[in-house]
C-alpha positions in Angstrom: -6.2 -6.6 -24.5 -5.9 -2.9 -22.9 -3.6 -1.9 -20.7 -1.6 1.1 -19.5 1.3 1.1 -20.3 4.8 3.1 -18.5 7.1 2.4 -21.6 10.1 5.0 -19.7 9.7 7.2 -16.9 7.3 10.3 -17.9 5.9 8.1 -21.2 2.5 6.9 -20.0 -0.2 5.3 -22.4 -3.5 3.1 -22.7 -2.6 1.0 -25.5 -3.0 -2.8 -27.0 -0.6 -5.7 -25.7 -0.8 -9.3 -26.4 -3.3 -11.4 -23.8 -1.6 -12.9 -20.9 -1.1 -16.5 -21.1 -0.8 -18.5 -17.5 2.2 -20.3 -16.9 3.0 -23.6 -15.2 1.2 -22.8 -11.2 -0.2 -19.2 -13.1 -4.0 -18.4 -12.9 -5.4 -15.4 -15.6 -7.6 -12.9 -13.9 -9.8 -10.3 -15.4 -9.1 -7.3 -12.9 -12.4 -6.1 -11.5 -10.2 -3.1 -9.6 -6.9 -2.0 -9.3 -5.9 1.2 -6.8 -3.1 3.6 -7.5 0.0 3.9 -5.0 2.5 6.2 -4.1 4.7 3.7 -5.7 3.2 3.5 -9.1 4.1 7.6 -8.8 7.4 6.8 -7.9 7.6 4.2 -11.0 5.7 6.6 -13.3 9.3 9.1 -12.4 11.8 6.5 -12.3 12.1 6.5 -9.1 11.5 2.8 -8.0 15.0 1.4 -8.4 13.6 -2.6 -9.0 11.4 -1.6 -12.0 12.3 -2.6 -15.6 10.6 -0.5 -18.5 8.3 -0.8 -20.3 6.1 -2.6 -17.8 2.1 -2.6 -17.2 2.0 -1.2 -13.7 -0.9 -2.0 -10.9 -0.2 -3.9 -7.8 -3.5 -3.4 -5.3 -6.1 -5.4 -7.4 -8.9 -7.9 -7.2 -10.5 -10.0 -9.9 -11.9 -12.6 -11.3 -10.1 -16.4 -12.5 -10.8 -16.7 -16.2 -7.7 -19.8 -17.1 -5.8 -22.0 -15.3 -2.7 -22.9 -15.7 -0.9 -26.6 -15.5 -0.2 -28.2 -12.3 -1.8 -25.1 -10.3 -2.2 -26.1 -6.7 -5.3 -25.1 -4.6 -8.4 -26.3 -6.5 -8.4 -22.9 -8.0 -11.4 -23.0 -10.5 -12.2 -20.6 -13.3 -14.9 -18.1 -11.9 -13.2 -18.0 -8.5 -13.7 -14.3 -7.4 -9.1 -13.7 -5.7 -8.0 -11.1 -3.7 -4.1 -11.0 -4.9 -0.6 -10.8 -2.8 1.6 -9.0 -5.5 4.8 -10.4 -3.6 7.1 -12.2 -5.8 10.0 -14.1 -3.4 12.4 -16.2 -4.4 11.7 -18.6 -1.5 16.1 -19.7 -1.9 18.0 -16.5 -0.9 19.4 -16.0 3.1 16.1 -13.6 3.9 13.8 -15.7 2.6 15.1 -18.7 4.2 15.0 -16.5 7.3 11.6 -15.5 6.9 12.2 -12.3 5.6 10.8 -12.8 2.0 10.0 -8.5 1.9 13.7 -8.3 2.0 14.2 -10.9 -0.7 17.7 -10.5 -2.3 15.5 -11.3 -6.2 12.6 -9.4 -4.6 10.0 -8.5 -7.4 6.1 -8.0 -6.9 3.1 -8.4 -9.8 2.6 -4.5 -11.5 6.6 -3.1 -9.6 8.9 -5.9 -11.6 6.4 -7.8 -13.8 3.5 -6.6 -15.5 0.6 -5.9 -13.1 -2.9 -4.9 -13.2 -3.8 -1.8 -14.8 -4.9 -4.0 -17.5 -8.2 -5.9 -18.6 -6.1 -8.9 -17.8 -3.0 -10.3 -15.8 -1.5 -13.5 -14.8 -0.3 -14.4 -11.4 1.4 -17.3 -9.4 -2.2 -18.7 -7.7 0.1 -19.4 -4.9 -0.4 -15.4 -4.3 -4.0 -15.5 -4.5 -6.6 -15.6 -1.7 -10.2 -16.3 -1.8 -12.8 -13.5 -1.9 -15.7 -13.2 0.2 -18.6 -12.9 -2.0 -20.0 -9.8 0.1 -16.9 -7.8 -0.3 -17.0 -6.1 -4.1 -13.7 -6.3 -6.5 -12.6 -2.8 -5.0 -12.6 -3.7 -1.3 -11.0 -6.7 -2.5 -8.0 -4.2 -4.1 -7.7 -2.0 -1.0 -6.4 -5.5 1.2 -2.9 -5.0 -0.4 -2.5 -1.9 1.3 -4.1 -2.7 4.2 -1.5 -5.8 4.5 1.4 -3.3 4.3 -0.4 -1.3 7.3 -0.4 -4.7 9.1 2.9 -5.5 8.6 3.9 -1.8 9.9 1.9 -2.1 12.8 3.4 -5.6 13.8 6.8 -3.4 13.0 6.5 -0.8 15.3 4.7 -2.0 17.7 1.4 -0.7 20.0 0.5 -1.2 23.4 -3.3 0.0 24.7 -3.0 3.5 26.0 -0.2 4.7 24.1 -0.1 7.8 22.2 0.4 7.5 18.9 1.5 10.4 15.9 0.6 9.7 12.4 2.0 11.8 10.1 0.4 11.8 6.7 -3.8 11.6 6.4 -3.6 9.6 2.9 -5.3 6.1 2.6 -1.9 4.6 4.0 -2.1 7.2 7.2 -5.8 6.4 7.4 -5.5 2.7 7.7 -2.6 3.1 9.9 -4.8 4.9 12.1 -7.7 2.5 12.0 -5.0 -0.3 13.4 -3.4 1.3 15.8 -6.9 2.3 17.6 -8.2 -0.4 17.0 -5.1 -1.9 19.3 -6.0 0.5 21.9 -3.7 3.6 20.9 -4.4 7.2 21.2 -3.8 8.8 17.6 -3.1 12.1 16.7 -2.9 12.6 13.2 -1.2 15.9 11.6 -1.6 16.3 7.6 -1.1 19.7 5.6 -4.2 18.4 3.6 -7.6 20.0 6.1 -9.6 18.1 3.7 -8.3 15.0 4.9 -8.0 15.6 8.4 -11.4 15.7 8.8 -11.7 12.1 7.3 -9.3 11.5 10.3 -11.7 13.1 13.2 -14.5 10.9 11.8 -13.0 7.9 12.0 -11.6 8.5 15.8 -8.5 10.4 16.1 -8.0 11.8 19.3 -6.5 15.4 18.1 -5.9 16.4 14.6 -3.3 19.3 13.3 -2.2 20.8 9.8 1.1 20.6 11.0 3.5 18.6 13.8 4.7 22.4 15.5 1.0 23.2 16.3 0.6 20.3 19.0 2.6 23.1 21.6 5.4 20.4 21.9 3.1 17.2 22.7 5.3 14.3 22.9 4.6 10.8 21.5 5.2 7.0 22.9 5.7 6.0 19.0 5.2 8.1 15.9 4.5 6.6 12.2 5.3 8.8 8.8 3.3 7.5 6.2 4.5 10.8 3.5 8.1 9.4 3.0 8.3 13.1 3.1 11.9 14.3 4.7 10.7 17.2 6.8 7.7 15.2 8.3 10.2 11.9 8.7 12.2 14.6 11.1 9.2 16.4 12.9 7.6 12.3 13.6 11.0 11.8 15.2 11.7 15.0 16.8 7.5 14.6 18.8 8.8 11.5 20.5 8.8 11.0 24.4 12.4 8.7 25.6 11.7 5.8 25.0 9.8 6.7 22.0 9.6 4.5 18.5 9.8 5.9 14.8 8.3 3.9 12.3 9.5 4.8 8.7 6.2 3.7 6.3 6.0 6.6 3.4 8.2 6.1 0.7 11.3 8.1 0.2 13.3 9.1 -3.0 16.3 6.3 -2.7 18.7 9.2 -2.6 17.1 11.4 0.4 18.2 11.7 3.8 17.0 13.0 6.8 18.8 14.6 10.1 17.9 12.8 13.0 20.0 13.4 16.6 22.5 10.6 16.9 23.0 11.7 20.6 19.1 11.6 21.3 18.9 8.3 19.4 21.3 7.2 22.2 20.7 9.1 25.2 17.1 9.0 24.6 17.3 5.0 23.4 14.7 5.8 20.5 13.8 3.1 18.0 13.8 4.0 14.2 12.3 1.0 12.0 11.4 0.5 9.0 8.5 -1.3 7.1 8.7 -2.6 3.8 5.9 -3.8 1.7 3.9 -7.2 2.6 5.5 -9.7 5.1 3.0 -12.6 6.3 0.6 -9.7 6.3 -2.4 -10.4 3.7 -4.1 -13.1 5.3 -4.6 -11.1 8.2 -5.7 -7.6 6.5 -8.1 -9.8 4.3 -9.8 -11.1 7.4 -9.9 -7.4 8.9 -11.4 -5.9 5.7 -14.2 -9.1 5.3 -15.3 -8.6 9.2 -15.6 -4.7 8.5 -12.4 -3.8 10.8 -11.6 -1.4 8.3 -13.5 1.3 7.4 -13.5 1.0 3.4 -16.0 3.1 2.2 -14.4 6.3 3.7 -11.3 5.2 1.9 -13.0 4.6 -1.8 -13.2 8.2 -3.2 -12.5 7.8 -7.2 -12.5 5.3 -9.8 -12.2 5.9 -13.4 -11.7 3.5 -16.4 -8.5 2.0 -17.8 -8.6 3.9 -20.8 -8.2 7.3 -18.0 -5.2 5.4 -16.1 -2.9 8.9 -16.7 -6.0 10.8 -15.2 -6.1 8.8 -12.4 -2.5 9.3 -11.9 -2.8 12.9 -11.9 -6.0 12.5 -9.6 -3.5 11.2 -7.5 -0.8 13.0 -7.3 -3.2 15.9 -6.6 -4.4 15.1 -3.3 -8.0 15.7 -3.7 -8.9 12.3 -2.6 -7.9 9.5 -1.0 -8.0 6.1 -2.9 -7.9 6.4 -6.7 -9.1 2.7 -8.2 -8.9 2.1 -12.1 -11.8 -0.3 -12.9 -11.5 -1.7 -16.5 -14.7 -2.5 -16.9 -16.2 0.7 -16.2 -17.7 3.5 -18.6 -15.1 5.8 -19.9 -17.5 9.1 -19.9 
């Protein structure tokens, strides 16, 4: 089959690999969509310390059961349309057995440790696999990942009707985060350098928007959320807040930055810095808000392009011009 292939940080390629095969409790899909990340950036550099090279990258996707493996639970049947949970737990460490599978000591996830789903094919526990509506298409079905680490951020944080709310960062992640927390009953600014994108954020109901945190003339926040991972815009979320305030940490950082926040105002001012990490208990949940139309998906959908452009799409990506980049192997390659 096809698939794009990372074979070291900087070496990306569309090239042939051998079919997947489903293991013991493994289902085979043919991916109908898989979106890009910031994270598949991040493992395109070498900067996503869990990844092993080479590996087939892909992690939001959607598709279409085509074998099933022995002993698979669920009464999974070949032509079942899945939405996919890419988290990979060990189930036997101290975090999972507290619940905390996200912080899994063996963590892995489909397309960050194995090989994922920027490939005609992949195969997957069916454990992780959830059914899809039939009147949501493959690439709603791909944006639920994301939308499950938005949940999971939200539960995080926290959001009370009537609160203000900062979001810092109008990408897909920033946009979805907004959709939640308004749809909770927050207030949300949102601030993004990108004007394009801001206006994508007026549409769908932000109370104020800004290019930047400095020109809200000192407008202070009952919780702020960074989805950039961006150091300067982690600081300016934190430095908006009201006492009392909450910081949620959602963007994804290089491991080795670090950020200057006030110690003293962290204590005098008893602020709450937390952090959200990937998919906890969350999919279920962001599948039933996409299927009921809770989340605006078609303001999301900007580009997709064909496997056989996967280091386009990267680039499209890392550009900025739009907002969720899908890679659909079925489609055209014009």
């Amino acid at each position: 089959m096809r698939a794009a292939i990372i074979d070291e940080p900087g070496s990306i390629r569309v090239g042939d690999v051998p079919d997947p095969k489903p293991g013991d409790r493994q289902v085979v899909l043919r991916v109908g969509a898989c979106g890009i990340c910031g994270t598949d950036l991040h493992i395109a550099d070498g900067h996503f310390p869990p990844t092993p090279y080479p590996i087939v990258p892909g992690h939001e996707f959607a598709g279409e059961i085509v074998e099933v493996g022995a002993d698979v639970p669920g009464g999974w049947r070949v032509g079942d349309r899945v939405a996919v949970d890419p988290s990979l737990f060990c189930g036997y460490c101290n975090p999972c057995r507290a619940g905390h599978g996200n912080l899994c000591a063996n963590w892995g996830a489909t397309g960050d440790t194995v090989d994922g789903a920027f490939a005609e094919y992949v195969a997957v526990p069916a454990s992780t696999c959830y059914p899809l509506p039939d009147h949501l298409s493959f690439q709603e079905g791909a944006l639920v990942e994301p939308v499950s680490c938005a949940v999971h951020g939200v539960r995080r944080v926290g959001v009370e009707a009537g609160e203000r709310f900062l979001v810092v960062g109008a990408g897909t992640m920033g946009l979805i985060m907004q959709q939640l927390l308004q749809r909770a009953g927050a207030a949300v600014t949102v601030v993004d350098r990108n004007l394009a994108r801001l206006g994508r954020a007026a549409e769908l109901g932000a109370r104020a928007v800004a290019g930047d945190v400095a020109e809200l003339d000192g407008e202070r926040f009952d919780a702020a959320a960074d989805c950039t991972g961006a150091v300067p815009a982690i600081e300016a979320a934190f430095d908006s807040l009201r006492r009392g305030g909450r910081l949620l940490v959602f963007g994804v950082a290089p491991e080795e930055a670090r950020v200057a926040l006030s110690p003293f105002r962290i204590y005098n001012d008893e602020i709450t810095v937390v952090g959200s990490m990937a998919v906890l208990h969350s999919y279920g949940a962001a599948l039933d808000l996409v299927a009921k139309g809770m989340i605006d998906t078609a303001s999301l959908l900007t580009d997709t392009l064909p496997l056989e452009r996967f280091p386009d799409a990267l680039s499209l990506m890392r550009s900025g011009s739009g907002l969720k980049v899908q890679v659909v192997p079925g489609a055209r390659n014009d």
